[in-house]
N, C-alpha and C positions, 0 to 999 in steps of 0.2 A: 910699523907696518912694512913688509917686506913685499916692496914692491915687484924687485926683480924676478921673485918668484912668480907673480903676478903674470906679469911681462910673458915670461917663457911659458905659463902654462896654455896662455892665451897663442902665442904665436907657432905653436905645437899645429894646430888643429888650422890654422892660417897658410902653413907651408904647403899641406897638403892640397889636392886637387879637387876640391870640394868650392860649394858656392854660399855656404852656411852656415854663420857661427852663433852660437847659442852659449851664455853664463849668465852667472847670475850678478844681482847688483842689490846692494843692502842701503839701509837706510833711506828709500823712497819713499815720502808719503804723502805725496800729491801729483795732480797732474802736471804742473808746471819743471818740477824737477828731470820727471821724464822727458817733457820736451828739451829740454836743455839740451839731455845726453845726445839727443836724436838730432838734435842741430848740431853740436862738435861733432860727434861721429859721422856724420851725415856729410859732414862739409870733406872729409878727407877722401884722398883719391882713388876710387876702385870702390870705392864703398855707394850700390847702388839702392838699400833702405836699409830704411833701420828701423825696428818697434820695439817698443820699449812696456812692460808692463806692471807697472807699480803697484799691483795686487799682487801678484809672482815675484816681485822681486827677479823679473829675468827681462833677459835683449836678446835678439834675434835680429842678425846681418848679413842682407843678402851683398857680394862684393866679388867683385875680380880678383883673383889671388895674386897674379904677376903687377900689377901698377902699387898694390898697395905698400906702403911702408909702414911695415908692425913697426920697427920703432917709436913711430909716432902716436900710435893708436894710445888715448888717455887712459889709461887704466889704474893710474897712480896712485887715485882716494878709493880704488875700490874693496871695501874689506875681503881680508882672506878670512875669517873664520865663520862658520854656519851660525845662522839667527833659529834659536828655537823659538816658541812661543807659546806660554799657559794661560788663560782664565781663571781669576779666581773669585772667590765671590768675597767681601769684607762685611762685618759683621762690626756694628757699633761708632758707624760716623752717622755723623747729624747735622753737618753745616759744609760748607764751603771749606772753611780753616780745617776741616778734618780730611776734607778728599785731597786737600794739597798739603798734607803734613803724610797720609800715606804713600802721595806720589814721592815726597820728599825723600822719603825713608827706604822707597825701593830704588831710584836713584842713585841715592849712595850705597847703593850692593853691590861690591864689584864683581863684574862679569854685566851687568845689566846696561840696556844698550837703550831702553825705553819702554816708560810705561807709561797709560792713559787711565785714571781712574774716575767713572761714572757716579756720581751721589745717585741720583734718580736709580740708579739701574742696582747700585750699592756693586759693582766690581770692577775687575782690575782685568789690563790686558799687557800681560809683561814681556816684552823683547828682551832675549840675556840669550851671552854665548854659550851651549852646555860643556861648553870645552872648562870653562871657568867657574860656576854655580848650578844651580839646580833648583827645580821648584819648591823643594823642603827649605831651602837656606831663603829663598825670596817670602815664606810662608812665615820663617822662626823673625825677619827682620820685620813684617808685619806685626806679628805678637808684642816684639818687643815697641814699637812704637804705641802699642796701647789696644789694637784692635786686634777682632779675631777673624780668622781667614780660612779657607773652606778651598781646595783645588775644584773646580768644575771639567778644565780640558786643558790638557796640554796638546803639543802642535802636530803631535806622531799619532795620535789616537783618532781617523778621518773616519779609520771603520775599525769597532768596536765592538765584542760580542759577551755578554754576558752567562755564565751557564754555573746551575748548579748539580752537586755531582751526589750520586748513589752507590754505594757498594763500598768505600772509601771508608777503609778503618785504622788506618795508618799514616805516619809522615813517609813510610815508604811508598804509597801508595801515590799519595801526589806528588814526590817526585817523579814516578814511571809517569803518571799522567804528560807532568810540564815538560818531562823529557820528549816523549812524543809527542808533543805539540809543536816544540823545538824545533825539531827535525822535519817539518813540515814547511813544502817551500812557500814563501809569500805569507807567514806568522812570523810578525815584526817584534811583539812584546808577548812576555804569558809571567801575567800576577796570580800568583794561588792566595789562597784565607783558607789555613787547616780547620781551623777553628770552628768559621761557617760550611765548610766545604764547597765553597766558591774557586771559580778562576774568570778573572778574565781577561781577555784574547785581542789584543791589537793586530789587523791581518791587511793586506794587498786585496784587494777585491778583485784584480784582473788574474791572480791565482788560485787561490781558495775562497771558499765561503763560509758562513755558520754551520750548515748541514755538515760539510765537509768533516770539520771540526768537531762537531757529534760522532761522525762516527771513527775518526781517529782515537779518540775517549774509548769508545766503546771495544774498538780492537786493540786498545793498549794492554788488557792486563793476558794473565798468562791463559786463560779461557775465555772464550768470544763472550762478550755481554758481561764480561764479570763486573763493569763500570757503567754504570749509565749515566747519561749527560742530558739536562733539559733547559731550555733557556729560562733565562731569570732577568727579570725585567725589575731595575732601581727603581726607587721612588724617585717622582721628578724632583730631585731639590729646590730649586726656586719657589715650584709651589707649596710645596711640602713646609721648606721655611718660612715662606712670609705667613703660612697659616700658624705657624709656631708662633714667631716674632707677634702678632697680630694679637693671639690666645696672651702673650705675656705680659704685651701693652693693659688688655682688655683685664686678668687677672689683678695687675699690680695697681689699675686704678679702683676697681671694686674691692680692693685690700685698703689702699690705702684711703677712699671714703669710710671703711669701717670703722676708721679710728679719728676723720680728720670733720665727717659731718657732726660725732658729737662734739666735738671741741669747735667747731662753728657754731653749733646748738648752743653750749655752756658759755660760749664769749659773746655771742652775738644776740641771741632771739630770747632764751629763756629770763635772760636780770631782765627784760625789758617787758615780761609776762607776770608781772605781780597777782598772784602768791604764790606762781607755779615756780617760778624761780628764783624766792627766797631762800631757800634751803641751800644755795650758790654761795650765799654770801655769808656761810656760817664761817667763822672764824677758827682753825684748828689750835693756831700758836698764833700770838700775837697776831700780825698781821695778815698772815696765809690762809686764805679761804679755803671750802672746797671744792669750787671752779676751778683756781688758780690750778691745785696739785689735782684733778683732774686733768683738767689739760696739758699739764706738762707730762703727766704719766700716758696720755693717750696721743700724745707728739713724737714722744722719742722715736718710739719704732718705725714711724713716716719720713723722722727724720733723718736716722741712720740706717736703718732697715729697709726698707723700701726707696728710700734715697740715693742707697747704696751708690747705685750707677752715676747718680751727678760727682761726690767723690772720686770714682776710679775716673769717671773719663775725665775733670781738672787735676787729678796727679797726672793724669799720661801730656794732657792736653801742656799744663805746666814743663813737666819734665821736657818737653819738645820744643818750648822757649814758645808757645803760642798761646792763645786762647781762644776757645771756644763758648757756644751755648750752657754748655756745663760749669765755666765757671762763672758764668753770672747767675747763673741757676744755684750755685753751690751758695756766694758770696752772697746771695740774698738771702738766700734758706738759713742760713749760719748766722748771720748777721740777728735774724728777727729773734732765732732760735736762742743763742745764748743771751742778749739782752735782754729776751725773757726770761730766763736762767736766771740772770742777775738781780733782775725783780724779784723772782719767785723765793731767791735766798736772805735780801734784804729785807721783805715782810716777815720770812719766818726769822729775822734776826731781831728788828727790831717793832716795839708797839705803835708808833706812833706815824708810821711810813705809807704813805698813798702813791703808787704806781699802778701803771697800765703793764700787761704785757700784751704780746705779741704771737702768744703761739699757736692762734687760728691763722694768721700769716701764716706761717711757714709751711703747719700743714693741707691747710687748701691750696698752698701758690706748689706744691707738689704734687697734688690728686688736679689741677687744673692742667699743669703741664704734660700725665702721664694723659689724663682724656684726649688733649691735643695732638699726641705723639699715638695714640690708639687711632683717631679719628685719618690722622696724617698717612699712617702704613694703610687702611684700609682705601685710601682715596689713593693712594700710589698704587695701591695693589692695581687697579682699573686702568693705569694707565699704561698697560702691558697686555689687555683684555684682547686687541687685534693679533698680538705674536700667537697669545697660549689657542686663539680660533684657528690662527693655521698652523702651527702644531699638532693637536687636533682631528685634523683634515686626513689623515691616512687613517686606511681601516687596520683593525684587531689582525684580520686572519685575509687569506688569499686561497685561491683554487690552483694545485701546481700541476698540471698535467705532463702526464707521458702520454709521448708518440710513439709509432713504431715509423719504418723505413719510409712509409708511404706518407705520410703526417697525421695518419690518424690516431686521435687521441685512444691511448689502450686503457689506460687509469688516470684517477682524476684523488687527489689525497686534499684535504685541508690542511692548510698551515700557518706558523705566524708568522706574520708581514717580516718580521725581524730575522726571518730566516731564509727567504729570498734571495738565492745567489743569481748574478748576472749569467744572461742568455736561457736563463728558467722558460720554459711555457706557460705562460697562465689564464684562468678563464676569466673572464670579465663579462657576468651576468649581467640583466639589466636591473637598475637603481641601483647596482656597485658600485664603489666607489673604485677608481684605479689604486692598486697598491703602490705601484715603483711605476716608472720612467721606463717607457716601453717603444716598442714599433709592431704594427698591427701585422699581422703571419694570414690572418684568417676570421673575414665576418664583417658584417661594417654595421652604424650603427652613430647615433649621434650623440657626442661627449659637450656637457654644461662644465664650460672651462670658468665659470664666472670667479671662483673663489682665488684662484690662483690668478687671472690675467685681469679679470674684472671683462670681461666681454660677455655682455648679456643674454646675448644669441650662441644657441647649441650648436658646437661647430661638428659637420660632417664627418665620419674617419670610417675609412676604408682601408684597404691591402696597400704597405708603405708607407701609411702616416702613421705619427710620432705625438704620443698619448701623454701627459702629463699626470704623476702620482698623486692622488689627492683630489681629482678630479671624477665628476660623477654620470657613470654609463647611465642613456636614458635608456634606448629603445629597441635595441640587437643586444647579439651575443657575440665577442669577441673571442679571439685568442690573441696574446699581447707575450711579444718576447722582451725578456727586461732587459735594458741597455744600461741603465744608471738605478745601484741602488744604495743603500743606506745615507750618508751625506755626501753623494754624488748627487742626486736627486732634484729636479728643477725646486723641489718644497724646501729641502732643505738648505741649499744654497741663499734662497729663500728668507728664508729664518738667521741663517747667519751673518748675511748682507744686512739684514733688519736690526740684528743684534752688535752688530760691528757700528750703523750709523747711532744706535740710541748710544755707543759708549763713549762714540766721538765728541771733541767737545766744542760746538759754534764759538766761532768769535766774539758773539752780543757776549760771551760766557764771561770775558773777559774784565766785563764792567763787575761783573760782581766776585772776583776773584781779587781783582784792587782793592774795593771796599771792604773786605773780609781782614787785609794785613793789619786793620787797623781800627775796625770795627769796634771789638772787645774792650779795646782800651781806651777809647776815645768813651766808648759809654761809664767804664767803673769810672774814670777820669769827673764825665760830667755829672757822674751821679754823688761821688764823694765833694763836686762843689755843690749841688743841688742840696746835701746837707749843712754842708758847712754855710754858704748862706743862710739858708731859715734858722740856723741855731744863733748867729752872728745876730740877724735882725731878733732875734725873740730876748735876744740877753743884752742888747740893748735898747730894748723895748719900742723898736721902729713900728712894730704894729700891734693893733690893739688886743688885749687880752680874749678876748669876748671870740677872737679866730679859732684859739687853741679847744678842741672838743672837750666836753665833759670828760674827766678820766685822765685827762694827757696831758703834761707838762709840754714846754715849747722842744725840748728836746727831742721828746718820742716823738711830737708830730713832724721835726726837721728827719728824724730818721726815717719816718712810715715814707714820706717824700722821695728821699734818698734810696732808699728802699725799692720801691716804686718802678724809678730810673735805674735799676738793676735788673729786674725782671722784666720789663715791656720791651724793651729793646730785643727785637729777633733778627737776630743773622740767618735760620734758616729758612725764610723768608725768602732772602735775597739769593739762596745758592741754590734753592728748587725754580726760582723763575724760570730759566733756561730748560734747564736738562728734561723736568718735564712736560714741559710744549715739543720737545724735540723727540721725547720717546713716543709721544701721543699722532704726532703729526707724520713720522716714520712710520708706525705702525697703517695707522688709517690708509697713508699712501700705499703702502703693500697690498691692502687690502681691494685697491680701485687697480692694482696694475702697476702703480709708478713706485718704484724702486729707490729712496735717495740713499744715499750711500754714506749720507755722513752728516752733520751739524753744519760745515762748511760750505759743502753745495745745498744743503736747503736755506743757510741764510744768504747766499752768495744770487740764488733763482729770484729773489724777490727784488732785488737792482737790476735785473737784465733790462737794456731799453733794445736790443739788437735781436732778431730769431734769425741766424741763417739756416737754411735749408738745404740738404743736398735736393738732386732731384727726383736719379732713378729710384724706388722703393722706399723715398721718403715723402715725395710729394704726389709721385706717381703709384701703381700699382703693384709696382715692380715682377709683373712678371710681363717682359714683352713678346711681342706676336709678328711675324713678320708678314704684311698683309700685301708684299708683291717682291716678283722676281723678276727683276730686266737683264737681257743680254744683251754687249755692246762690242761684240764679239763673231767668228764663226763657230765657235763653241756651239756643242748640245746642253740645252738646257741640263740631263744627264751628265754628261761630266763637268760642268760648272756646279753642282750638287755634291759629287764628288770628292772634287779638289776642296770646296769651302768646306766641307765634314770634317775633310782630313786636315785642315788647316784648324779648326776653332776646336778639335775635340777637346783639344786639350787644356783649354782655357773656363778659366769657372765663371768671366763676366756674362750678367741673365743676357744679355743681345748675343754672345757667342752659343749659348744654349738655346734661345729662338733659331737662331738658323740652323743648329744641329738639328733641330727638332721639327724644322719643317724641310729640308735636306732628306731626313732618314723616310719622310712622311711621304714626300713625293716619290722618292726613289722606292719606297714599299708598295705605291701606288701605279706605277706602273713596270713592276713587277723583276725591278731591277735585283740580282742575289748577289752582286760584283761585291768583294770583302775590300772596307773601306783602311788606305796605306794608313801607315801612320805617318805624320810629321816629322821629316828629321830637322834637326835645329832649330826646334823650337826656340821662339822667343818673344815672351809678352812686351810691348812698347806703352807703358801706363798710359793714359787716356787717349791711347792713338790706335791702339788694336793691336795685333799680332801677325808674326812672318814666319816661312818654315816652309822647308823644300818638301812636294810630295813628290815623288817618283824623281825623275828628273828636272821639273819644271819647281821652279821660285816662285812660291804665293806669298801675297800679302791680304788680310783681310782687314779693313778698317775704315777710316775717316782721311779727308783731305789733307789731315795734315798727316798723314803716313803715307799719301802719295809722294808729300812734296820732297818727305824724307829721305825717299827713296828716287830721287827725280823721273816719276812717273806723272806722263801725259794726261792731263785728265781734260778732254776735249769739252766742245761745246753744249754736242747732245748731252753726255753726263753730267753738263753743269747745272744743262736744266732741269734732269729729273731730279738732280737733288735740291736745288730750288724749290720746286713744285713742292717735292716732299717734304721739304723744313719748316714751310709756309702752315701745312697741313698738323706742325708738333713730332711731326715724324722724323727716326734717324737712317739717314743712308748708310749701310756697312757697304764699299766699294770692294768688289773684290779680283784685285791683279797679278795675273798670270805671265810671269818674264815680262815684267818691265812695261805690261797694256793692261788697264781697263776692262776684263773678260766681261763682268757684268756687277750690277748691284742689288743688294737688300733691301727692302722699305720697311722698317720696322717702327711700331706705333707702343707704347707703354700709357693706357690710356689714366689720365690721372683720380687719384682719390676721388670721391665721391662729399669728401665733407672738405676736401683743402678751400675751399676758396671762402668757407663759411669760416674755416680756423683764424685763417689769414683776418678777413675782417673783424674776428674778435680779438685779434691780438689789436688790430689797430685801433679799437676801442680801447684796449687797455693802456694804450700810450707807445707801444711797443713798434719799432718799424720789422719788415719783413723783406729780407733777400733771398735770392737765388744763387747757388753757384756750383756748378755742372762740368764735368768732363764734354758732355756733350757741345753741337756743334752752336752757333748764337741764333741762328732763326729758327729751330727746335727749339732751344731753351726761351729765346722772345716769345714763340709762342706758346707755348706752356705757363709763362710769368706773366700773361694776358688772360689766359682762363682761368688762374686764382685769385690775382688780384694784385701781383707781385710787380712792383715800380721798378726795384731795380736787381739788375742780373748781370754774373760774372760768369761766363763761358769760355768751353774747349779750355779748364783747367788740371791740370792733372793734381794726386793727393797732396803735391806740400805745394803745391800754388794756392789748394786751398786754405792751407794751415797761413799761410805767406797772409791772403788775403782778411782773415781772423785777426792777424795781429796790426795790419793795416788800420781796421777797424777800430782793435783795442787801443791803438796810438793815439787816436783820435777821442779819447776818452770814454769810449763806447763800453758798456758791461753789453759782452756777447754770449749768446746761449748759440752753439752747433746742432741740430738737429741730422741725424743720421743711420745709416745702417749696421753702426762698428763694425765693416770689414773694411773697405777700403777708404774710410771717412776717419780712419784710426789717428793721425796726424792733424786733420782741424779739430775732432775731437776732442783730444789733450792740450792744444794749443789754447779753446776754449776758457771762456772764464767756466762757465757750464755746459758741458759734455750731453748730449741727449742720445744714446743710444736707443733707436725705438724700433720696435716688431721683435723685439729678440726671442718671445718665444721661451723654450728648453733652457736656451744656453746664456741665463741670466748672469753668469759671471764674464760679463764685456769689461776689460780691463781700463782701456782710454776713457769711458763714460763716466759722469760724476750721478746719473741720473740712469737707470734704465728702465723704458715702457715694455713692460710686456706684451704689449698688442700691436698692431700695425697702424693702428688710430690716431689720428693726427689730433683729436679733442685731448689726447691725454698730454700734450705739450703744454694747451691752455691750462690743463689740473694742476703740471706740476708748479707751474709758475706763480699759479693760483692759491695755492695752496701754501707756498714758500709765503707769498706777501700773509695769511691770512697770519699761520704761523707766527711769523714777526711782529704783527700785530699782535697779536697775543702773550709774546714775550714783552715788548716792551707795555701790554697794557701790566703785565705781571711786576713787570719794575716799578714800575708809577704806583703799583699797589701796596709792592710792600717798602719800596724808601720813603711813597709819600704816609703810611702807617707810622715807619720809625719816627720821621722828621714830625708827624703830627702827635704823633702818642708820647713822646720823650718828655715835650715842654707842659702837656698835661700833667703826666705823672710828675713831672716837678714841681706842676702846681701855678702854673701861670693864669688859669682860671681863676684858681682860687679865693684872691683879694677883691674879686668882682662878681662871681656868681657864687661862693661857696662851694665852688666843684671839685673836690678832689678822686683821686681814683686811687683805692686801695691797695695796697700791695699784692691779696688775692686775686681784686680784680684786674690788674697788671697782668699777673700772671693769666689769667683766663683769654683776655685779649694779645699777648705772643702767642697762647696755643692757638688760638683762632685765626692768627694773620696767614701761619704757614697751612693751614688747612683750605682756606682760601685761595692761598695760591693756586694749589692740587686740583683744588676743584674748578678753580680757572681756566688751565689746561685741559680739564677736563672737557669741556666743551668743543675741543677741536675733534671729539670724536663725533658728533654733531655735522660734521663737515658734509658737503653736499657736491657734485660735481657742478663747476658754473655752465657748463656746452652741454647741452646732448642733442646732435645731429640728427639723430632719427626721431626726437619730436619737435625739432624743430618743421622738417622735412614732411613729416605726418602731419604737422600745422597748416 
């Protein structure tokens, strides 16, 4: 790695007069790494923050350029080469030992940097540098490990257009097309198909759109219209496949009952039907009946023909130095298969020869396994049923209006949602559904955001709010300008957050990726002694004859044994436990609101004993009111409005926008038109407020401790109103002019409406509950007094709270952060679990392990709720299918058997593995079942 290159390209942008440096950082994929960065970095001199964002893959630092020394800056592991990133989908694993033989295999692809493969989800998500490989070579290294593989997305494709073309009767023809598409700025990729006469179009969406792109098409050839372009919409593959896979399971087991119920019939039920099934026992040669060579003629094709697949997946599984499901499935089916074989040759060899065969084994322990694996895809299908409802959620078609000069709409066209470029007009009818991610131009009207946020009640929207796609107009008519569309989209983002946590894989995951190494062989192991014993005692005559069934020699019944312990044993069992409860329990979560991001924060939610809190807009309302103005000054109320305007405009904290807001309010009120200065030298002071000269005079606006910084007087009378006012939950903003005391703010942020009910139910759940607040400590005391909160850390600024988290964490505490991801960005990450909550639109909060979509404090209790229910459910999934193995083995070997006569057949072996793992599926399945434990408002109604 060349680091020095590193070094210089970083210290380029460092030299300059600038306060902001921004790169990127690879290989992040937790919150804990990022905090690292942000502590080294953080501690070096000039460097006044740092954030760090492990979804992006980037850092942002704010620093003084003259104290710093770039030399020092760490930069040394940082890779120089860009991480691309594809989805693919794998076709033909079945266990645990298969999703870690194709992680194995993309691994050793050089150029590949990392890859995470999902059983439950059946795909792959490949980190690789494209400077070195590509997604065909990560595709062919799949094939070659045994499976088949399908690209879904690679990393360059955010927005993507599909269009098929008319007039096009030439390879000249599509070349003029992709050439002018080419040439088109903000078209990143152009794939054609002569064939089909398809293209499609990877584009920038803050350049061009769909539309766009149609009619580039259209003016490309040498006469207007001579090309026409319409959009074309893919099948969705996932569902599209699993309804395939599903049809093949479902086909190959009603194929293979066609051939394996009568060879059940002619072995099992019919000799036992005197005189219906004499005609079984006719004899053709010597000893070969016509059951016998029935059977074996109506076996083969089950065995190798329909079989097929247990073969290819034990060559591959083999070939890879491992074992899987397939080759126990194989080694049993073969085993029954040719020892019947050998009977069936023996009778016809000789007259005087009584054997059993075995070839209703092999063909029913093959039509049981294919029902199993039918039953298994259809019950996985379900556990995906939350993503494909919000999927879903966007309508067909949209209204696009044109304006003229004035806003009024001139025409009004239909179109498809997929064609929707940013800043469009469009109408939002009532019972429409919103198409894209908007802000409202014109009309108001009330939107049921339930499907996306999960908040029950129709929220308001008027002129300036901000509309979610997928979301459904009740009761006006809007006009809605699109801000975010295609996979920009709050739905979308959505959907891939959902699909990034189902691929991740939880820790609990681990317990059965151990078991797996060695699964396989530990069973052929016990099951070739499980024969070798019963053959040992029957040839030494340890137990009585009177055991062995009619028909069977001590041999065949040690094999059927043997046998037995080849098929019941299921590993896929153990590698569905995990993934899906965790596809099921993401999903559901999405669906109420809460967001988990991954396997790791939902199994990591269910340990939390700690909730901190921030306070502004987490505990509170977060939008504060300033409910008085004192002068302590000869100031006019008038220019003390003035100077604080000009002093907070320019600050985004919500108390610096109350006082803008009630500054401009007053000053309109009595009729003041004076144009408000700006601030020169600005400068924010983290949890202290801000400073900045207006005109000639040096203001500060803040808190005590940004008088004391500035060694400003802050007398008695002021000490009392802010006294008074702190007692009250209220925060004073003091605001000083050259070096006094002009006057103060009383601002009040009145708290949630359900925190103090939250609070209590956390502390039922075992959980304790803190505070800790920028603000000042008799504000924050009493505010931690009307929820219910014991204990509080105030007047902290953002890494004093990160500081106080790991305090916590020292102390063996699993902590959950509760916050607003903007300035909570640092205890956030520092968090065991991160709670990003109100987010709203902008679901992609990078610090957060957890995002609420709503501003509701009941959905903290969901998540956490939800994480234990989960867990539970996982580990009830382990207990099912190890305690299955560990009980089903010693059966099938027959440990009943010398006391009750209870053996279990080798078909029936097989029927109970396809049943364990279908059991599991449907185990998990009941987390969609899930119900919220809190609901405020009937408690409240109570």
């Amino acid at each position: 790695m060349d680091s020095n290159r590193l070094i210089n390209d970083i210290k380029q942008p460092l030299l300059e007069r600038s306060d902001t440096l921004k790169f990127k950082i690879g290989e992040i994929h937790r919150a804990s790494c990022s905090t690292t960065i942000e502590s080294v970095v953080g501690s070096l001199n000039g460097v006044k923050s740092v954030t760090v964002s492990p979804i992006h893959g980037q850092a942002a630092i704010d620093y003084i350029p003259e104290p710093i020394a770039v030399d020092e800056f760490p930069v040394d592991e940082f890779p120089e080469q860009d991480i691309a990133v594809c989805r693919l989908r794998i076709k033909g694993m079945m266990c645990t030992s298969c999703s870690e033989s194709v992680e194995s295999a993309l691994r050793m692809v050089d150029g590949v940097k990392n890859a995470v493969v999902g059983l439950a989800l059946e795909e792959a998500k490949v980190y690789f540098d494209p400077n070195i490989t590509d997604a065909c070579s990560i595709m062919k290294a799949i094939e070659d490990a045994g499976f088949g593989s399908e690209l879904i997305s690679s990393g360059n494709d955010v927005n993507k257009v599909h269009l098929k073309l008319e007039g096009v009767n030439s390879p000249e023809d599509m070349t003029i097309i992709q050439s002018s598409l080419e040439s088109v700025e903000g078209v990143n990729n152009v794939e054609v198909d002569v064939l089909e006469k398809k293209v499609t179009i990877t584009y920038d969406a803050d350049l061009t759109g769909p539309r766009s792109l149609i009619h580039c098409i259209e003016e490309a050839g040498s006469n207007p219209k001579s090309y026409q372009a319409s959009l074309y919409v893919p099948p969705r593959r996932r569902e599209a496949e699993q309804q395939l896979e599903t049809q093949m399971y479902r086909n190959q087991f009603f194929l293979s009952c066609l051939f394996s119920v009568p060879v059940f019939l002619f072995s099992m039920v019919l000799p036992m039907l005197s005189p219906y099934g004499d005609w079984l026992m006719y004899k053709i040669h010597n000893m070969l009946t016509v059951g016998m060579l029935l059977s074996w003629i109506l076996c083969t094709p089950v065995q190798f023909i329909i079989g097929r697949r247990f073969y290819v997946g034990s060559y591959h599984a083999l070939r890879r130095r491992s074992a899987n499901m397939d080759v126990l499935v194989a080694l049993g089916t073969n085993v029954a298969y040719f020892y019947s074989v050998y009977i069936a040759m023996k009778a016809l060899a000789l007259d005087n020869f009584e054997g059993e065969d075995f070839f209703e084994t092999s063909s029913m322990l093959i039509s049981f396994i294919l029902l199993g694996k039918y039953l298994e895809v259809l019950a996985r299908g379900k556990t995906s049923d939350a993503l494909a409802k919000l999927t879903d959620l966007t309508p067909e078609t949209a209204y696009l209006l044109s304006l003229d000069a004035d806003g009024n709409a001139i025409s009004e066209m239909e179109i498809s949602t997929q064609l929707i470029q940013r800043n469009d007009i469009l109408k939002i009818v009532p019972g429409a559904k919103v198409p894209v991610d908007g802000i409202v131009i014109s009309g108001q009207s009330h939107v049921n955001e339930s499907m996306i946020t999960g908040e029950a009640r129709p929220i308001s929207k008027r002129l300036g709010d901000k509309v979610i796609g997928g979301t459904m107009n009740e009761n006006g008519c809007l006009q809605v300008k699109a801000t975010h569309v295609g996979s920009e989209t709050a739905l979308s983002q959505i959907v891939q957050l959902v699909e990034a946590a189902q691929l991740s894989r939880a820790p609990v995951q681990k317990l059965a990726d151990q078991i797996s190494k060695f699964f396989v062989p530990t069973v052929v192991i016990a099951a070739f002694l499980t024969w070798l014993g019963w053959f040992i005692l029957g040839e030494f005559g340890l137990y009585p004859i009177s055991w062995t069934p009619k028909g069977m020699d001590r041999f065949e019944l040690a094999l059927q044994f043997g046998i037995s312990v080849l098929v019941v044993a299921c590993p896929c069992a153990l590698g569905l436990a995990t993934p899906t409860a965790v596809m099921v329990a993401t999903g559901k979560g999405a669906t109420q609101g809460v967001l988990i991001k991954g396997g790791n924060a939902l199994e990591k939610a269910h340990k939390v004993k700690t909730v901190v809190f921030d306070k502004t807009g987490t505990l509170t309302v977060g939008k504060p009111t300033v409910v008085s103005a004192v002068l302590f000054s000869n100031y006019s109320m008038e220019e003390f409005c003035t100077v604080a305007t000009a002093a907070e405009a320019n600050s985004e904290h919500p108390i610096a926008k109350s006082i803008v807001e009630h500054a401009k309010r007053f000053l309109n009120k009595f009729g003041s038109t004076e144009h408000v200065v700006e601030a020169k030298d600005f400068e924010v002071h983290t949890g202290a407020g801000v400073s900045g000269r207006v005109g000639d005079k040096m203001v500060l606006v803040g808190n005590k401790r940004l008088m004391r910084k500035y060694n400003v007087q802050v007398g008695p009378e002021v000490e009392k109103f802010v006294s008074e006012n702190e007692k009250l939950a209220r925060t004073c903003a003091l605001v000083s002019i050259d070096g006094k005391v002009a006057g103060s703010f009383a601002v009040t942020d009145p708290v949630k409406p359900e925190a103090a009910c939250v609070i209590s139910y956390l502390h039922s759940m075992g959980i304790s509950s803190i505070m800790v607040t920028g603000d000042n400590w008799a504000t924050a005391e009493a505010i931690a007094r009307e929820v219910g909160i014991d204990k509080v850390f105030a007047e902290t600024d953002p890494m004093g709270k990160a500081d106080r988290i790991k305090e916590l964490q020292n102390k063996g505490l699993t902590v959950t952060m509760v916050g607003d991801g903007i300035n909570d960005s640092p205890a956030l990450a520092a968090a065991d679990v991160g709670m990003a909550i109100g987010a709203g639109t902008d679901v992609a909060i990078e610090a957060a392990d957890i995002v609420l979509m709503k501003s509701n404090l009941e959905d903290v209790v969901t998540a956490i709720d939800l994480s234990r229910k989960t867990m539970s459910r996982i580990w009830l999934n382990y207990v099912w299918a190890l305690g299955y193995n560990i009980l089903g083995m010693p059966v099938a070997a027959g440990i009943l058997f010398p006391f009750t006569g209870i053996r279990l057949p080798p078909w029936l072996a097989g029927a109970c593995m396809a049943a364990s793992s279908v059991s599991v599926v449907c185990s998990s399945l009941l987390l969609q079942s899930y119900k919220k434990p809190l609901h405020f408002q009937s408690i409240k109604s109570a």
